[in-house]
N, C-alpha and C positions, 0 to 999 in steps of 0.2 A: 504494500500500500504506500501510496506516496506519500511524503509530510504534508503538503496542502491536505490530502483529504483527512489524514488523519489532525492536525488541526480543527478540521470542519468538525468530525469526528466530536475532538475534544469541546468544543465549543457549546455541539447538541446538546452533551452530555451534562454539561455546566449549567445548560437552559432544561434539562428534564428534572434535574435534583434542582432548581430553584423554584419551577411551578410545580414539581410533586409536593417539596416543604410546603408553597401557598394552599395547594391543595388538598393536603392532610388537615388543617382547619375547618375546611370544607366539609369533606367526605374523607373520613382515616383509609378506609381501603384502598381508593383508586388513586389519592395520595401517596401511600405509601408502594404502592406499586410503581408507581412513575418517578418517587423515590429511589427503590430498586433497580430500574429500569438502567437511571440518569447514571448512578455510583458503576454499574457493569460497562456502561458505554465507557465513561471515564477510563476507568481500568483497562478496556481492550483500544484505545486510544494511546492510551498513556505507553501502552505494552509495542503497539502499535509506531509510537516515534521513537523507540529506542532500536527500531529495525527486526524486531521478533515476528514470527507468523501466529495470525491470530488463533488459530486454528493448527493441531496437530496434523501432518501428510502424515500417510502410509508408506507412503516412501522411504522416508527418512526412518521407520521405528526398522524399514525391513533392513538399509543399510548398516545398520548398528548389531545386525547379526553376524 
């Protein structure tokens, strides 16, 4: 993933955990879900600019055999 997107990425993630917070006032559940949501995008963002794949390949566990 490129750093632009993962930027945008991070950005979303920044905007889901800020109207999940407002949200959880509202309605606790779909607040907190978009809570939830906002902290995992973060994280696979964050994971994301330091050049990691977001996601495990098959490939990769088979060369390590």
């Amino acid at each position: 993933m490129s750093k632009n997107k993962s930027k945008l990425m991070l950005g979303i993630g920044i905007l889901l955990v800020l109207l999940g917070g407002y949200a959880f006032f509202l309605d606790p559940i779909i607040g907190g879900i978009g809570f939830l949501c906002g902290l995992w995008t973060i994280f696979l963002a964050i994971k994301a600019l330091h050049g990691k794949s977001l996601f495990k390949d098959s490939t990769e566990e088979d060369e390590k055999r």
